[in-house]
C-alpha positions in Angstrom: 0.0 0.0 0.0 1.5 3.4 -1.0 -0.1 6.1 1.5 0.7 9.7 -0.2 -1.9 12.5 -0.2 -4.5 10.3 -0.9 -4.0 8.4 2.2 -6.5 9.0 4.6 -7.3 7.1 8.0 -9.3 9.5 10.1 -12.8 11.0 8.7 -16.3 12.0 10.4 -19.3 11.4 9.3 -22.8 12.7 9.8 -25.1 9.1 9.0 -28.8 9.4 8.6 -31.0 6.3 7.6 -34.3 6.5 6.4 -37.5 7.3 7.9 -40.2 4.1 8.0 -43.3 4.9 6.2 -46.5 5.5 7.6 -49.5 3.1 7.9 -52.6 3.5 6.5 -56.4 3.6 6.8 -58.3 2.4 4.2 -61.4 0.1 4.0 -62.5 -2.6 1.6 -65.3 -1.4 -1.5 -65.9 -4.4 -3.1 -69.1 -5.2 -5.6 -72.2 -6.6 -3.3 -69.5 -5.8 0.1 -69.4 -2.1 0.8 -68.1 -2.6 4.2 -66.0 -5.3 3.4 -63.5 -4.5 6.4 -60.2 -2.5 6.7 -57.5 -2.9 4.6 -54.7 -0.2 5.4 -51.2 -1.8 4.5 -48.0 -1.1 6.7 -45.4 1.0 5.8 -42.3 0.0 5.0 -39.1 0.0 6.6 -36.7 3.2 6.2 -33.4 2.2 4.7 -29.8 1.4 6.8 -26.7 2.8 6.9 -24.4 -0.3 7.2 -20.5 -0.2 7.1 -19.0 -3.2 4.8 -15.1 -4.5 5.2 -13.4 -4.4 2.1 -10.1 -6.1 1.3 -9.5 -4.2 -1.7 -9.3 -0.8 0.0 -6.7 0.6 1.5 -8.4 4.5 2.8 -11.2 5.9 3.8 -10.7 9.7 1.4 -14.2 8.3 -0.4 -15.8 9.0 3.0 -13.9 12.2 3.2 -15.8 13.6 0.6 -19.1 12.5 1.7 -20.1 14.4 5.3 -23.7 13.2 5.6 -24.5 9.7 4.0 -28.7 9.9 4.1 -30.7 6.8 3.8 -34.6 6.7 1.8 -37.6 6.6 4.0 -39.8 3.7 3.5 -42.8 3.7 1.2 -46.7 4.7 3.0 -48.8 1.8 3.0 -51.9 1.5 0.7 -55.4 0.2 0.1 -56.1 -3.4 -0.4 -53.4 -4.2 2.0 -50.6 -3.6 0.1 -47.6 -2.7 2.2 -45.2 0.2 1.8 -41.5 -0.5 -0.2 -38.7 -1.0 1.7 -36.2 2.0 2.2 -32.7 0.6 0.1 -30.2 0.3 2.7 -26.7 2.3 2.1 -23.6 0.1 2.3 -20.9 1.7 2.8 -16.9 0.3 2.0 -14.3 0.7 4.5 -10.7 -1.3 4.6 -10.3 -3.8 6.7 -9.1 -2.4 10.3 -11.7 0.5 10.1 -12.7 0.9 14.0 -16.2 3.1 14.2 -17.3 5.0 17.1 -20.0 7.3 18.2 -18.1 10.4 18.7 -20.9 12.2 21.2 -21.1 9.2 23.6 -17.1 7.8 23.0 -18.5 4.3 22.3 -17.2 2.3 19.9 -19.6 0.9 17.7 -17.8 -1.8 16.0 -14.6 -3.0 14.5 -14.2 -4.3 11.1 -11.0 -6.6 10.4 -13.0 -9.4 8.1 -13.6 -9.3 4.8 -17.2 -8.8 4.5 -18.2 -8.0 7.7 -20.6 -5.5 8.0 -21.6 -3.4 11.5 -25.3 -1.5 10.8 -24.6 2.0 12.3 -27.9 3.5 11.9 -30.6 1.1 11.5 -33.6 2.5 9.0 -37.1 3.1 11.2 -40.1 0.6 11.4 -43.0 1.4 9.2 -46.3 2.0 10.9 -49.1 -0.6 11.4 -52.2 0.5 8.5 -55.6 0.0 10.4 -55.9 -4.1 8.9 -53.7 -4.4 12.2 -56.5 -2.6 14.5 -59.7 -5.0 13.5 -61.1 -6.8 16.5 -64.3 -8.5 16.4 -65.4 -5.3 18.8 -64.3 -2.9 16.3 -64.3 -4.0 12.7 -63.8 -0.5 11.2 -61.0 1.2 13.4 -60.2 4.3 11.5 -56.8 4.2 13.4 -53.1 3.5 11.5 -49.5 4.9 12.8 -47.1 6.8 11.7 -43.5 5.2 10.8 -40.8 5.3 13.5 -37.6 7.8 13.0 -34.8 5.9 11.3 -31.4 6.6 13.4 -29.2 9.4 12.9 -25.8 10.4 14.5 -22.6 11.6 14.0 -19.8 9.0 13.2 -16.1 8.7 13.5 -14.0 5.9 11.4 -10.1 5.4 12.2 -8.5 3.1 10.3 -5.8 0.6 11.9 -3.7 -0.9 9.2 -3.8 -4.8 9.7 -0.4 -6.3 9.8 1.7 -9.0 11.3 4.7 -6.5 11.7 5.6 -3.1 12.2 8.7 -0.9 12.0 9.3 1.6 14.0 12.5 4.0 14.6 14.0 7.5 14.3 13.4 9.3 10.9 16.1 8.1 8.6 16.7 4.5 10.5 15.8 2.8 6.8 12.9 1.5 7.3 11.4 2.1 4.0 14.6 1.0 2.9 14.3 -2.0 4.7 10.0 -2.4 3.2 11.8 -2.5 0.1 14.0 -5.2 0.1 12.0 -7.7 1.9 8.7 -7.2 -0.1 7.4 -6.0 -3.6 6.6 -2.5 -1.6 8.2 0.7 -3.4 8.2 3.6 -0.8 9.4 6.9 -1.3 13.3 6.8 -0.3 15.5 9.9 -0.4 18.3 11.1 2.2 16.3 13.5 4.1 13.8 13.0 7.5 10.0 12.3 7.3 10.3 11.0 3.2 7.4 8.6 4.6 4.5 10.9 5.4 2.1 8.0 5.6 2.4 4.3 6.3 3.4 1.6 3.7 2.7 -1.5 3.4 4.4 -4.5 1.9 4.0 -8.4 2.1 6.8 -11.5 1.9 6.6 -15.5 1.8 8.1 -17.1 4.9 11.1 -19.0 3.4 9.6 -21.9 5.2 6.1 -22.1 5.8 5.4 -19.9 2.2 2.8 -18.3 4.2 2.1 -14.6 3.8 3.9 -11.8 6.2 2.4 -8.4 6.0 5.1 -5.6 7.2 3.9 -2.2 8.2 6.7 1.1 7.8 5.2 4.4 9.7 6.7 7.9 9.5 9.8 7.8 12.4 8.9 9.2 15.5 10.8 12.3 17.4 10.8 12.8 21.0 7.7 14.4 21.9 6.0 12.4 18.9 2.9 11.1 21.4 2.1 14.7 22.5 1.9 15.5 18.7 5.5 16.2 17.5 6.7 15.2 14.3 4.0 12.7 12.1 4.6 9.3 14.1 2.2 9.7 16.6 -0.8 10.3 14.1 0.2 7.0 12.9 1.3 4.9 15.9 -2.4 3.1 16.2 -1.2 1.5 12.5 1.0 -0.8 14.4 -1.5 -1.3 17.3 -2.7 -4.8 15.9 0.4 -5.8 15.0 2.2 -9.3 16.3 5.8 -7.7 16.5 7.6 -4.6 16.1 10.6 -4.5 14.4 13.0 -1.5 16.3 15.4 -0.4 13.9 18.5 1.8 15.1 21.1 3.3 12.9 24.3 5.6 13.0 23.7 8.7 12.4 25.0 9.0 8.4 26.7 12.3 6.7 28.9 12.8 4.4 32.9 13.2 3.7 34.8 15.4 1.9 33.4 13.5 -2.0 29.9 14.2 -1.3 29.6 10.2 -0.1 27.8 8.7 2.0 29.8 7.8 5.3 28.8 7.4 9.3 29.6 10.7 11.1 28.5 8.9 14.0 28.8 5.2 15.1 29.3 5.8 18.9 27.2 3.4 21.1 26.0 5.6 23.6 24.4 8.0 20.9 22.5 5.0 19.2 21.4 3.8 22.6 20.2 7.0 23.3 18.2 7.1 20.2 16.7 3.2 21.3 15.7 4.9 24.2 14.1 7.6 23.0 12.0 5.5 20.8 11.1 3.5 23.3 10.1 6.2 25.5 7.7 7.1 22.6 6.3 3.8 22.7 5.7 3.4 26.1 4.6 6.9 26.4 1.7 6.1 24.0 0.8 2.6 25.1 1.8 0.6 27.5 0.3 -2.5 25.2 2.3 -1.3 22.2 5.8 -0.9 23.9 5.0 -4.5 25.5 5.0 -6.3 22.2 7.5 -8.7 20.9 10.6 -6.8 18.8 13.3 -7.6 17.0 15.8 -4.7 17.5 18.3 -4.4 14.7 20.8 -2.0 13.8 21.1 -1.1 10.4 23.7 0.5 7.8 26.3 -2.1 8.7 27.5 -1.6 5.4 28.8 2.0 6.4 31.0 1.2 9.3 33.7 -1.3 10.0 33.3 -4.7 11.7 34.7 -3.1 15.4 32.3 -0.3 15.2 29.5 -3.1 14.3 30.6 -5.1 17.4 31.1 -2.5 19.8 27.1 -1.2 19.2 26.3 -5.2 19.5 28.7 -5.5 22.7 27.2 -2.0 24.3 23.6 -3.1 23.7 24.0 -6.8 25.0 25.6 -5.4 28.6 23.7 -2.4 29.2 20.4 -3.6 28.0 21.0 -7.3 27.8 19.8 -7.1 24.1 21.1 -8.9 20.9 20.8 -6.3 18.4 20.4 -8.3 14.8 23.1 -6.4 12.5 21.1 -5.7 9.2 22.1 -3.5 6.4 18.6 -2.9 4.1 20.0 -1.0 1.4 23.3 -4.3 1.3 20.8 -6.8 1.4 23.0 -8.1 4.1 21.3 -10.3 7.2 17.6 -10.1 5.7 17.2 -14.0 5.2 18.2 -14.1 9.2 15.3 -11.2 10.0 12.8 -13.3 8.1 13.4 -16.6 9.5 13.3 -15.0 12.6 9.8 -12.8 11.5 8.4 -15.8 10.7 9.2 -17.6 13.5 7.8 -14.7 16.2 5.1 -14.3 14.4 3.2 -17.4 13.8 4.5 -18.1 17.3 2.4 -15.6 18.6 -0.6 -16.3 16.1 -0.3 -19.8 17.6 -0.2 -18.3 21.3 -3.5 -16.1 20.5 -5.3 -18.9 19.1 
């Protein structure tokens, strides 16, 4: 999934479904039977607004341009007992992962994550009873029908949660849409320059053993301060919400030498530790449920220092953190087979463990 300006995962909507129609009062003229009885049909029930789960989509901007989505009211009954039409209920496409909640009230209404499903967020209004429904042998000719009931009406919020089995997460520039790149089909913007992924990408792999799919999930990087609002991360932090495990990348920070190439201007340990931190301050910061998650923390760019530096970040991270970092380098193509074995691994071990 490419995200770019036509990316949306946040809209409101105003929903409206359809009025039931009203019953009626009529009364039988037949040849030889004047009085024949009453025979006022229902009316018919007002049309639904109903929210439907749709694999092929990947944003919600058709709702964007839509602010009130109105149902039809149900047809009036009529003579002869002939009920009102139905109201045609509205069905509305969301992706998959579209949560919906009442916005007045904070409930959440329901959460759509299978293909198909459908949640009804404002159900169309009953039609009214015609006076055939009123005949008792007391009172054959009841000049009484009712009204049809309101459909339901309210304001509507949709936030989309990107469904994946991983997520990547790290500072602007880390390479992780780099990183999307070279383990799926994905082609996400890439250029030498912070927040060059304004929106989140998505991008899908075979295990190497099971052949099964792996759907991987690359965010904008987050800042410090990015769950108060700073930067773009936070805005998309619920996208790797549902996900079975994060994947933390860390990087030195890159420059370049006197040619114009690309080299590390800094490879020191304490500085990329700092930067794990602040991540994971972020995390944590935002949800303690999200920082909890299973992660494989790798540090990337390998390619662009020397084998010491490479082990001295490794060494540094293993005794101040008791963490084994897995050396990675995206653009080099170096280490991926070992982060998929060992994404594929995590993650149908925790499919297994939710099962």
């Amino acid at each position: 999934m490419r995200g770019g300006s036509h990316f949306v995962d946040y809209v409101r909507v105003q929903v409206r479904a359809g009025d039931g129609g009203h019953g009626c009062i009529s009364f039988a003229r037949e040849k030889n039977r004047p009085f024949a009885g009453p025979d006022g049909g229902d009316g018919g029930r007002g049309g639904s607004i109903i929210l439907q789960a749709d694999r092929e989509l990947v944003t919600l901007i058709d709702l964007k341009t839509r602010p009130l989505v109105a149902a039809k009211r149900g047809g009036h009954g009529q003579g002869k007992d002939c009920y009102g039409r139905s109201g045609e209920d509205v069905v509305l496409k969301v992706p998959l992962g579209t949560v919906a909640r009442d916005p007045d009230t904070g409930d959440e209404l329901g959460d759509l994550t299978e293909d198909g499903q459908r949640l009804v967020v404002a159900k169309g209004g009953d039609g009214g009873f015609g006076n055939a429904h009123f005949a008792t042998p007391t009172n054959k000719a009841p000049r009484k029908a009712l009204d049809g009931w309101p459909g339901e009406e309210r304001n509507l919020v949709l936030e989309l949660k990107i469904i994946a089995d991983a997520g990547f997460v790290g500072l602007p520039n880390a390479g992780k849409s780099t990183l999307l790149g070279a383990l799926t089909d994905a082609n996400p913007k890439i250029a030498p320059y912070p927040f060059t992924t304004v929106a989140p990408n998505l991008g899908v792999f075979l295990a190497p053993e099971s052949q099964q799919r792996i759907t991987l999930a690359d965010i904008p990087g987050l800042i410090e301060g990015a769950h108060t609002g700073e930067g773009l991360g936070d805005r998309f932090l619920r996208h790797i919400e549902r996900t079975r495990v994060l994947v933390h990348l860390v990087a030195p920070e890159a420059g370049e030498n006197a040619s114009g190439d690309l080299t590390m201007a800094n490879a020191d340990p304490e500085a990329i530790h700092y930067a794990w931190q602040l991540v994971r301050e972020e995390l944590k910061s935002y949800s303690e449920a999200l920082a909890g998650k299973t992660c494989i923390t790798c540090l990337n760019k390998t390619d662009l220092i020397d084998s010491g530096e490479v082990e001295a970040i490794l060494a540094f991270f293993r005794e101040k953190e008791g963490l084994e970092l897995l050396p990675i380098s995206a653009a080099g193509e170096s280490g991926l087979d070992t982060l998929r074995a060992r994404l594929e691994e995590i993650v149908f071990t925790v499919a297994g463990e939710k099962s």
